[in-house]
C-alpha positions as CSV (number, residue, x, y, z in Angstrom):
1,X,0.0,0.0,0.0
2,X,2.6,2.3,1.1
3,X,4.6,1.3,-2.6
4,X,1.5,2.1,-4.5
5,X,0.9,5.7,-2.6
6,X,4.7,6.5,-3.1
7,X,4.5,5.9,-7.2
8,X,1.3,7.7,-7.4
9,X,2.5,10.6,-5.5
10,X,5.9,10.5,-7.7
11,X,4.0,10.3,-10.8
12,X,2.2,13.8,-9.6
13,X,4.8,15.3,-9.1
14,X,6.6,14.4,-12.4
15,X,2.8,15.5,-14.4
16,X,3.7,18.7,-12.5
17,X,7.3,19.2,-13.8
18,X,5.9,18.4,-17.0
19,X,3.1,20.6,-16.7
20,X,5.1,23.6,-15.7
21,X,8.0,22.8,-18.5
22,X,5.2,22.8,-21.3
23,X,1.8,22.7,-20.8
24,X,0.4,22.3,-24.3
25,X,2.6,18.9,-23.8
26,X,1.5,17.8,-20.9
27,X,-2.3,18.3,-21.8
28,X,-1.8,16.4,-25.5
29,X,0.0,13.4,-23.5
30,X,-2.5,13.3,-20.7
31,X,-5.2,13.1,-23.6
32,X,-3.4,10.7,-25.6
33,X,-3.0,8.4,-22.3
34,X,-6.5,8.7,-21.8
35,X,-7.5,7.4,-25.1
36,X,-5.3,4.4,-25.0
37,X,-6.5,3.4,-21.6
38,X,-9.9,3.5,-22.9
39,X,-9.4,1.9,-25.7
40,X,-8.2,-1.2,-24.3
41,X,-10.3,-1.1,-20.8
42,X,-13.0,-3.4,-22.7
43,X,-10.9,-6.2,-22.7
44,X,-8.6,-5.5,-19.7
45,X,-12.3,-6.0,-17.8
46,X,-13.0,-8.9,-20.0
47,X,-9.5,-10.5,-19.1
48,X,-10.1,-10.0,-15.0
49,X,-13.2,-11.6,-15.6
50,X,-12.4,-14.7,-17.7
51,X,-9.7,-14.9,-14.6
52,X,-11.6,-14.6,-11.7
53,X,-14.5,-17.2,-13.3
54,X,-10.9,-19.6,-13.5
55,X,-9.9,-19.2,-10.1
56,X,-13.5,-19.9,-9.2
57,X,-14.4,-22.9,-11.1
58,X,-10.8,-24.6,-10.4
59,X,-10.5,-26.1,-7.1
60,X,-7.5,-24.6,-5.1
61,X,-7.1,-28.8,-4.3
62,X,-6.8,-29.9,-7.5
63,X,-3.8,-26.7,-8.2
64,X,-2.1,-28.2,-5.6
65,X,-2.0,-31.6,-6.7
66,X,-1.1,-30.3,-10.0
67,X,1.9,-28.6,-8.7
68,X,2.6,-31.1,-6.1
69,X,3.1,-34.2,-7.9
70,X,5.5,-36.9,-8.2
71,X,6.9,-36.5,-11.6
72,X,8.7,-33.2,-11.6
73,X,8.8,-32.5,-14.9
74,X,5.1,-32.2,-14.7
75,X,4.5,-30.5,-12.2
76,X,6.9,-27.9,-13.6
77,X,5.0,-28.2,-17.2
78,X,1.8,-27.7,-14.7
79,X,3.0,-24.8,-13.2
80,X,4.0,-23.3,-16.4
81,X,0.9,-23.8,-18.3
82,X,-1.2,-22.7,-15.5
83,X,1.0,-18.7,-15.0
84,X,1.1,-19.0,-19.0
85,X,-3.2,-18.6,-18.4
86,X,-3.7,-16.9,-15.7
87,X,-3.3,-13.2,-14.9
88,X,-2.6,-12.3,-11.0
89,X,-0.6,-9.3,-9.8
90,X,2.5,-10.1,-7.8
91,X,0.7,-8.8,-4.7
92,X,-1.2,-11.8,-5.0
93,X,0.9,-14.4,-6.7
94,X,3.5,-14.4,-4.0
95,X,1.3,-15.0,-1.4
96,X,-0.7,-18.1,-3.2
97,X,2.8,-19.7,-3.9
98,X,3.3,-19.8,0.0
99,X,0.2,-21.5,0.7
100,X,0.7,-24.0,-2.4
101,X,3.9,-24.1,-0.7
102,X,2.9,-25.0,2.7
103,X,0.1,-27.4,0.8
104,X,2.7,-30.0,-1.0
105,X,3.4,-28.1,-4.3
106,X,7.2,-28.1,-5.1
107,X,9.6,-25.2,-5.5
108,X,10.1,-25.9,-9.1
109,X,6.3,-26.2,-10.1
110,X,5.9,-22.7,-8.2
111,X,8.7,-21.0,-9.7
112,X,7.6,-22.1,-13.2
113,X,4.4,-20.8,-12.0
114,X,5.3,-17.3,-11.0
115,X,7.7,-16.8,-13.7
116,X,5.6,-17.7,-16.7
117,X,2.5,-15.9,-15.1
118,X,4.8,-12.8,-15.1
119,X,6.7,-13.0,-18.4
120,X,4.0,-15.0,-21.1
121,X,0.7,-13.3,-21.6
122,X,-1.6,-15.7,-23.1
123,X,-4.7,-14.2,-21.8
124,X,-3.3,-10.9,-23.1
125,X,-2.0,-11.9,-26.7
126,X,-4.9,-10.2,-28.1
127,X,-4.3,-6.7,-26.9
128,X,-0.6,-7.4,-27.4
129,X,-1.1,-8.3,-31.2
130,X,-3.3,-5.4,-31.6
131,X,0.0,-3.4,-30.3
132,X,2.4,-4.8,-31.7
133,X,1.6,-7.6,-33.9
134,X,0.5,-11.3,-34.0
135,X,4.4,-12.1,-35.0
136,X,6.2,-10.5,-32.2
137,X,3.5,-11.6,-29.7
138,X,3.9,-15.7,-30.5
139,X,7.5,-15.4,-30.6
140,X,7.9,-13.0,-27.4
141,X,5.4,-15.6,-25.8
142,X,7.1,-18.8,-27.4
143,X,10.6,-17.4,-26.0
144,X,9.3,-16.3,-22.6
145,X,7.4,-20.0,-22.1
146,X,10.8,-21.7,-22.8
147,X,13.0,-19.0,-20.4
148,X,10.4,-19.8,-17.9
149,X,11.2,-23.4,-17.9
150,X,14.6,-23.2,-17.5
151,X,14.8,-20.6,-15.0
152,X,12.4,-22.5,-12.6
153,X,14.9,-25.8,-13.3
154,X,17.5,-23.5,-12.5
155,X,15.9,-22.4,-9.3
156,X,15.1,-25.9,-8.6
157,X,19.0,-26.9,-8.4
158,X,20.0,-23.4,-6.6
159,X,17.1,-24.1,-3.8
């Protein structure tokens, strides 16, 4: 909470620097921000939705078993495909991989989870390919699956 008030109040103040520097500036950026937030706000909702009607209908047991399992490889593959679907802020994330943790999944399942759920966007590839392209999205995606993989393998050894 504290984090959050501390960026909004440094974001302020920078609008103010800006605003003093060149106001004609700050006013056209300020609008242009405002028309790209709204423009994708439709399917941000639509995303936290889909998300939360997930989390709902999947039993926080059956995660666990998921990520807990006896064949590592798996559970790792579990963890990844479940962060690759899923969108939950770190706030939230950290604190559901402790009590996964605490519930029998494994270190490697959950840092497969955490990374992929913070470096592939599956749920967002359509506002990213409206961005940027359907090209760069699979391949950014692709590449950020596969570095996910390893670096829960590699946490897996250093832990």
């Amino acid at each position: 909470m504290i984090i959050t008030i501390l960026l909004i109040t440094i974001t302020f103040v920078l609008i103010l620097i800006s605003w003093f520097k060149s106001k004609n500036k700050t006013k056209e950026s300020l609008k242009n921000s405002k028309t790209m937030f709204l423009s994708i706000f439709k399917e941000i909702i639509g995303i936290l939705a889909l998300v939360g009607l997930s989390l709902v209908l999947i039993p926080e047991k059956t995660i666990t078993q998921l990520l807990g399992g006896t064949h590592e490889w798996l559970s790792v593959l579990f963890g990844a495909i479940l962060g690759t679907i899923t969108i939950i802020p770190g706030v939230i994330a950290f604190p559901l991989a402790k009590e996964l943790l605490a519930k029998g999944a494994i270190l490697t399942a959950l840092a497969s989870f955490i990374t992929t759920l913070t470096m592939v966007g599956f749920a967002t590839a359509p506002i990213e390919i409206k961005q940027f392209g359907k090209s760069f999205t699979l391949y950014r995606n692709l590449l950020s699956f596969c570095f996910a993989i390893v670096i829960a393998l590699l946490m897996g050894v250093l832990l």
